[in-house]
C-alpha positions in Angstrom: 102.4 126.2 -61.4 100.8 129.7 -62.1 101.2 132.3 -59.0 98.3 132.1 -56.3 95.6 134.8 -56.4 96.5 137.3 -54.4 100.4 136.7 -54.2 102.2 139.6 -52.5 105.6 139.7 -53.2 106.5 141.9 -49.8 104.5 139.2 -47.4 106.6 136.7 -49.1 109.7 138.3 -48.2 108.5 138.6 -44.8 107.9 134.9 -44.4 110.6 133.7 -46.1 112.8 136.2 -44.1 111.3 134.6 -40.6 112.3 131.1 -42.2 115.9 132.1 -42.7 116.2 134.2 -39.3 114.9 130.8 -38.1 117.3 128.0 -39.9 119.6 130.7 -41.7 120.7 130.2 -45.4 121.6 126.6 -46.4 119.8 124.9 -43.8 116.2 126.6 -44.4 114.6 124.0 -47.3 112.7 124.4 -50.4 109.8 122.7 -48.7 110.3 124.7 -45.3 110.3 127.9 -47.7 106.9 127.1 -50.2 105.7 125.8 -46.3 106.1 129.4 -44.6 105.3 131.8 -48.3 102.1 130.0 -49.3 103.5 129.2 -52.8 104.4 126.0 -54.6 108.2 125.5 -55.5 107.8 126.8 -59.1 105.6 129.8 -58.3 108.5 130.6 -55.8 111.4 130.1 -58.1 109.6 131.4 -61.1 109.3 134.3 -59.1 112.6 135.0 -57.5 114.8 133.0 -59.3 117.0 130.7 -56.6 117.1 130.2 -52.8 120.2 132.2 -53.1 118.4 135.0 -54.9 115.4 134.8 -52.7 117.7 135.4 -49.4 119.3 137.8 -51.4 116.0 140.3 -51.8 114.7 139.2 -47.7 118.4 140.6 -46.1 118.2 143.6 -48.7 114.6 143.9 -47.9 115.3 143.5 -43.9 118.8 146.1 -44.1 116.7 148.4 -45.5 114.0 148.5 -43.1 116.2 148.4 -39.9 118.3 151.0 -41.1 115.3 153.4 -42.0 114.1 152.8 -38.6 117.5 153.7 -37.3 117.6 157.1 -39.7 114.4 157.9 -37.9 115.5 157.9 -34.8 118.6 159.1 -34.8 117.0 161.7 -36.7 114.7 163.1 -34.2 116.9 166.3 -32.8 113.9 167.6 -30.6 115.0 164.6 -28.3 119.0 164.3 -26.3 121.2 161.9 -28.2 121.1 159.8 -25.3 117.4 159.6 -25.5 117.5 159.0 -28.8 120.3 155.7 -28.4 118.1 154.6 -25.3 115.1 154.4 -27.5 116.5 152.1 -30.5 118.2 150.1 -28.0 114.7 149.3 -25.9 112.7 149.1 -28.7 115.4 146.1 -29.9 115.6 144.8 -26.6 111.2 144.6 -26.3 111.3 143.7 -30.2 113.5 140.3 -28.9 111.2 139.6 -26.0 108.7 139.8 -27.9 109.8 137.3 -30.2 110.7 135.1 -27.2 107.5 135.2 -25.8 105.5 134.6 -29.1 108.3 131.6 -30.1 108.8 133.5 -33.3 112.7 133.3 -35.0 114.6 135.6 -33.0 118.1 137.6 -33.9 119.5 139.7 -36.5 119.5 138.6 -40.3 122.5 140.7 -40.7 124.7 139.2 -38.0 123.2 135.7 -38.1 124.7 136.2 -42.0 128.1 137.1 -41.2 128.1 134.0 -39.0 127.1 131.6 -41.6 128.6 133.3 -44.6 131.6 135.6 -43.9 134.1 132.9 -44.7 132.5 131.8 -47.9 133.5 133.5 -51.3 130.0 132.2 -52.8 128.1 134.5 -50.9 130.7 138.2 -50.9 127.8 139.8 -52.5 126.1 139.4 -49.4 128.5 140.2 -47.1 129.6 143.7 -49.0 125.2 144.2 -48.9 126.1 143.8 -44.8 129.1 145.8 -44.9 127.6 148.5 -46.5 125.0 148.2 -44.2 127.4 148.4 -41.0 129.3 151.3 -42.4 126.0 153.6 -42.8 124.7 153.1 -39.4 128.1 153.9 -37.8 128.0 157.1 -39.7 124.4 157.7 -38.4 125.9 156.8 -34.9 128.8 158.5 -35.0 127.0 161.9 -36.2 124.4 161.6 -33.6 126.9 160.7 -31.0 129.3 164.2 -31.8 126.2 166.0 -31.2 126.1 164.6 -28.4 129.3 165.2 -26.8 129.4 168.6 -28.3 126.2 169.3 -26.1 128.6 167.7 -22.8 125.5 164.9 -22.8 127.8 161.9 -24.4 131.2 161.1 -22.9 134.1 162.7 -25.0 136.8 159.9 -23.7 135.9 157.7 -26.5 136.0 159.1 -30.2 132.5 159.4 -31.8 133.5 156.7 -34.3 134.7 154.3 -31.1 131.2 155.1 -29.3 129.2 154.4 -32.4 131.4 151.0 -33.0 130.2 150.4 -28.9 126.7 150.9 -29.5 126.7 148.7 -32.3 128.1 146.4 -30.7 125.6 146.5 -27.9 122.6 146.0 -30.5 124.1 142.8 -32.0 124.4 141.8 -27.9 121.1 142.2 -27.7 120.1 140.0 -30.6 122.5 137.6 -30.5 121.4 137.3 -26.2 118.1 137.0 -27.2 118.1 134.1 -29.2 119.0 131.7 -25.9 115.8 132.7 -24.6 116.9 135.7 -22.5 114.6 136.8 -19.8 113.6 140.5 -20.8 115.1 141.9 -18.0 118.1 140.4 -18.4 118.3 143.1 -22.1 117.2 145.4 -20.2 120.5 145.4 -18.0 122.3 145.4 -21.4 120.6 148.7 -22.2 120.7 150.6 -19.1 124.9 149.5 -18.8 125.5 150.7 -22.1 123.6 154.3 -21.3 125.7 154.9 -18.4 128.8 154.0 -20.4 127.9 156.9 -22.6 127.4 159.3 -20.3 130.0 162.1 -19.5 
């Protein structure tokens, strides 16, 4: 089958990353897939190859943009480190309740990945794409977070490294809440207990 007229290959991803957020790897279907992206089941293997390689390119594709969102952020000094973590934690925590209220898949590729895939030798590929992944935004963290403490604004009973592996923490909470159907509230307590964990 020839590729449809006007075939994007980056709104592809985006729908075929919503699928997998929604039934993860091996359970989301060839038919579920060509269902979500538009395209037939040759146009979407002829153009990515394999299920395998198209999950591949959406949690590259997903990593990437989560973790430039997090750079930009983190990277904003004219703001207090604290203000800075208290902003990518809401806008995750209003992201999810969006989702909730619009019934749209809801989570984190990443972690919903390590869940289905960290014990399976098939996929390491993936799981070293996640692992870098993790070990970049710790360092962002962790940098932001010595500013912080340098400035007497972030608790220095905790290592930067150890507050950085908290925070983190707190973000996959609040995905991995989410996805029961918290009320938004309800992440919004997750946020403001881990801001006053991080203060001095």
């Amino acid at each position: 089958m020839a590729r449809p007229l006007g075939f994007r290959r980056d709104r592809v991803v985006e729908a075929a990353t919503r699928t997998f957020l929604q039934h993860g790897l091996h359970a989301a279907s060839a038919e579920e897939l060509c269902r979500a992206t538009g395209l037939g089941r040759s146009s979407l293997y002829n153009s990515f190859g394999s299920k395998d390689a198209l999950f591949d390119e959406c949690l590259g594709t997903y990593l990437d943009q989560t973790l430039e969102r997090t750079e930009t952020i983190l990277g904003d000094t004219a703001r207090p480190v604290r203000d800075r973590i208290a902003i990518l934690l809401r806008r995750i925590a209003v992201e999810e309740a969006e989702r909730v209220a619009a019934g749209e898949p809801r989570g984190c590729l990443a972690v919903n990945t390590v869940a289905e895939l960290a014990d399976d030798p098939e996929y390491a590929g993936s799981m070293r794409r996640v692992d870098e992944d993790t070990a970049a935004r710790l360092r962002l963290l962790a940098d932001a977070l010595r500013v912080g403490q340098a400035a007497g604004e972030v608790t220095d009973a905790v290592s930067a490294e150890g507050l950085a592996a908290f925070v983190n923490a707190a973000i996959a909470g609040l995905r991995i809440t989410s996805q029961g159907g918290t009320a938004a509230g309800r992440l919004d307590d997750i946020v403001v207990a881990t801001l006053r964990a991080l203060a001095p």
